[in-house]
C-alpha positions in Angstrom: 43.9 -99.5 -8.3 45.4 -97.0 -5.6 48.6 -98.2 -6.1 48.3 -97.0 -9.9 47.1 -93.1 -9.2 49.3 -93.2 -5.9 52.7 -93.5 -7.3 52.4 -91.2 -10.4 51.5 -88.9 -8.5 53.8 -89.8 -6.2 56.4 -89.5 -9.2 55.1 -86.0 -10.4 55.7 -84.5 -7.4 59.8 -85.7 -7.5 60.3 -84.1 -11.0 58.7 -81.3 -9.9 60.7 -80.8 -7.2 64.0 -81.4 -9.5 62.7 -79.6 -12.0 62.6 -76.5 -9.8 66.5 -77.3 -8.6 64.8 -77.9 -5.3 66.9 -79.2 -2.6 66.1 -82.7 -0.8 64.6 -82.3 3.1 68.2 -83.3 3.5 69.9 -80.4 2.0 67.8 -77.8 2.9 69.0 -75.0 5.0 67.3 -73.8 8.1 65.0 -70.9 7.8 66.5 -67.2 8.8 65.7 -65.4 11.3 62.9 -63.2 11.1 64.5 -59.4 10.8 63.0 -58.0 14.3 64.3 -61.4 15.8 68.0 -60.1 14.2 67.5 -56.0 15.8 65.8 -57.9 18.9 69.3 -57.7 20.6 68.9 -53.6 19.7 65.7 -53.2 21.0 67.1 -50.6 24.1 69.4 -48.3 21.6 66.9 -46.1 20.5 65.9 -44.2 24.5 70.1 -45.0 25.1 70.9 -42.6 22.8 68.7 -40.2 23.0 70.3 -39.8 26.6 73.6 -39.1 24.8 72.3 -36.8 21.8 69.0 -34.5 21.5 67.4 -36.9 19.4 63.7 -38.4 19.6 63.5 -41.4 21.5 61.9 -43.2 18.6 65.4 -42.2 16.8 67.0 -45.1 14.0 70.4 -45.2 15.6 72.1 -48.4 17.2 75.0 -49.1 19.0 77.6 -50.7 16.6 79.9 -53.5 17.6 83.0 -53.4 16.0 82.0 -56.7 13.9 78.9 -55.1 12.7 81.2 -52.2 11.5 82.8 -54.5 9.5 79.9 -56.6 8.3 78.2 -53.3 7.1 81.4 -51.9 5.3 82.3 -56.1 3.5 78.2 -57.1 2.5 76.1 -54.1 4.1 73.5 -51.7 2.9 72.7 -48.8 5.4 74.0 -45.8 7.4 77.3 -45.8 9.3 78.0 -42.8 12.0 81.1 -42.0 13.5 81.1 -40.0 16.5 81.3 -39.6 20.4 78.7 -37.8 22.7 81.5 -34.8 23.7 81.7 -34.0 20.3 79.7 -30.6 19.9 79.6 -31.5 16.1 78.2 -34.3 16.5 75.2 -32.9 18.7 74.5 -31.3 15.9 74.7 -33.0 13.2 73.1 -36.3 14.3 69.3 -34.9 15.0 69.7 -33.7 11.5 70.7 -37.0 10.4 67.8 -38.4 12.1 65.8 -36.6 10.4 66.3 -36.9 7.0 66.5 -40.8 7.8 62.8 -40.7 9.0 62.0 -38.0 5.0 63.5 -40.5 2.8 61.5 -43.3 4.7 64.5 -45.6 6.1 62.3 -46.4 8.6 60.6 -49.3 6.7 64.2 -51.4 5.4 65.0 -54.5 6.7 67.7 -54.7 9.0 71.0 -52.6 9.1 69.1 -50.8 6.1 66.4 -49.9 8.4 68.6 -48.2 11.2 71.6 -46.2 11.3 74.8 -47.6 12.4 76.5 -45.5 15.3 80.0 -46.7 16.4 82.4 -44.1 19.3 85.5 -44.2 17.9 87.1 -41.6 20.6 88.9 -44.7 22.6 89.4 -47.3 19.5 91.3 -43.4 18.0 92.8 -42.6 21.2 94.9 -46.0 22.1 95.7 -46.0 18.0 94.6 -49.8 18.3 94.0 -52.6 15.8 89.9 -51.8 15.5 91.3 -48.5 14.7 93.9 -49.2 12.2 91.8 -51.8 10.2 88.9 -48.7 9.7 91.5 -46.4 9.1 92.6 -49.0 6.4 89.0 -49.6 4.8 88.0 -45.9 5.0 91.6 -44.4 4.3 90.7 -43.1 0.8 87.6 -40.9 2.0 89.5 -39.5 5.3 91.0 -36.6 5.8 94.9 -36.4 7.3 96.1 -34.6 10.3 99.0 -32.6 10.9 101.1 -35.5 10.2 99.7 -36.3 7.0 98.1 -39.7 8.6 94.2 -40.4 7.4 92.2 -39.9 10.4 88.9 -40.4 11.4 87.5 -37.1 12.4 83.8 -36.6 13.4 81.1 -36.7 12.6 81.7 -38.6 9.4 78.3 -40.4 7.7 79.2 -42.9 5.4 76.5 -44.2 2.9 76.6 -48.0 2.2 75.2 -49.6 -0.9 75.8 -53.6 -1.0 79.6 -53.5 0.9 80.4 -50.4 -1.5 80.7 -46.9 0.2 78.6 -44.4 -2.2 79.8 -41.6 -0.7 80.4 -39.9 3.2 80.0 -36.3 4.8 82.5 -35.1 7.8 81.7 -32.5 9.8 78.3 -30.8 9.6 78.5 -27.4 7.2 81.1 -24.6 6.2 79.5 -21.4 7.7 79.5 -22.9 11.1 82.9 -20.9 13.0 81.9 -22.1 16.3 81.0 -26.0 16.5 79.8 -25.5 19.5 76.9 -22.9 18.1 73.6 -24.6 17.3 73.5 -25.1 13.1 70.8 -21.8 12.6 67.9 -22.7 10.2 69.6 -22.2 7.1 72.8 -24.2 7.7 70.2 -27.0 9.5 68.6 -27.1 6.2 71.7 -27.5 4.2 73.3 -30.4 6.2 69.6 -32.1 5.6 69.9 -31.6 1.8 73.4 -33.1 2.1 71.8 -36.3 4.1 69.3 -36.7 1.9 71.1 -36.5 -1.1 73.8 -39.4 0.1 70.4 -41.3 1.4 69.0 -40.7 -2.5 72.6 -42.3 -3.8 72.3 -45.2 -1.4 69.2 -46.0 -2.3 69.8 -45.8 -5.9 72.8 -48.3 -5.9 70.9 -50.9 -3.9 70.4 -53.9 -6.3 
């Protein structure tokens, strides 16, 4: 009698399975990584840079490999920051960044979304090298040239990142500033926020 309700049961349960294009034990991949376990390898970034910048020390920002560059810029969603701590544009216009990050609620995303990609591309720029000619190459149509006429990366540039696709970027902080190394005033603080938070709004819009 067991034998009867075991094995149609037994039976049920395969079709099921198939029925749901389930994968055999065999053919099952292994689980992912939890996200903190993937950003457990960031976990120091956040005081780092606030040595570097005057942001919080609860601030989003990372400290980008090369490869995660790329990974962002080929697959990615999120924030990608190019800059270098002697750059007096870039101490001003990353605590801005920061916050409009933490306005528009970044702070709860999952992964590179949740944080904002910070790569120093002063010696990669400098020695003219191949990590700096393949960005040049990817970002060449949203860079502005130098004297030359060659696209180069200036900073800060913010690039906004929906699925692999650039949305849009902002280089430099805002127009009225004549001396970069004046604080931003109130007013032009305010505008470089509204220009954040407006590429943040795209992002987030193109996400899928």
């Amino acid at each position: 009698m067991k034998k009867h309700i075991i094995l149609p049961l037994a039976l049920s349960l395969i079709l099921g399975l198939s029925a749901c294009g389930a994968d055999s034990p065999a053919e099952l991949s292994p689980q992912p990584p939890l996200q903190e376990d993937l950003m457990a390898p960031y976990s120091n970034d956040a005081l780092l840079f606030a040595e570097l910048y005057p942001v919080s020390e609860d601030n989003p920002f990372i400290f980008a490999s090369f490869e995660d560059v790329i990974s962002l810029l080929d697959i990615g969603t999120g924030i990608l920051a190019f800059g270098f701590p002697e750059c007096p544009r870039c101490q001003n216009a990353f605590p801005i960044l920061e916050k409009a990050f933490y306005e528009m609620n970044l702070d709860g995303r999952a992964g590179f979304r949740g944080r904002i990609l910070y790569y120093n591309i002063f010696d990669d720029r400098e020695e003219n090298n191949e990590r700096y000619q393949a960005l040049v190459g990817r970002l060449e149509e949203y860079l502005r040239a130098d004297a030359d006429g060659n696209p180069r990366i200036y900073v800060p540039d913010v690039f906004f990142l929906a699925s692999g696709k650039i949305v849009g970027n902002h280089m430099d902080t805002v127009a009225g500033v004549t001396d970069p190394q004046d604080s931003l005033s109130d007013l032009q603080a305010e505008e470089l926020l509204s220009i954040y938070k407006g590429l943040i709004a795209r992002m987030e819009d193109s996400c899928c």
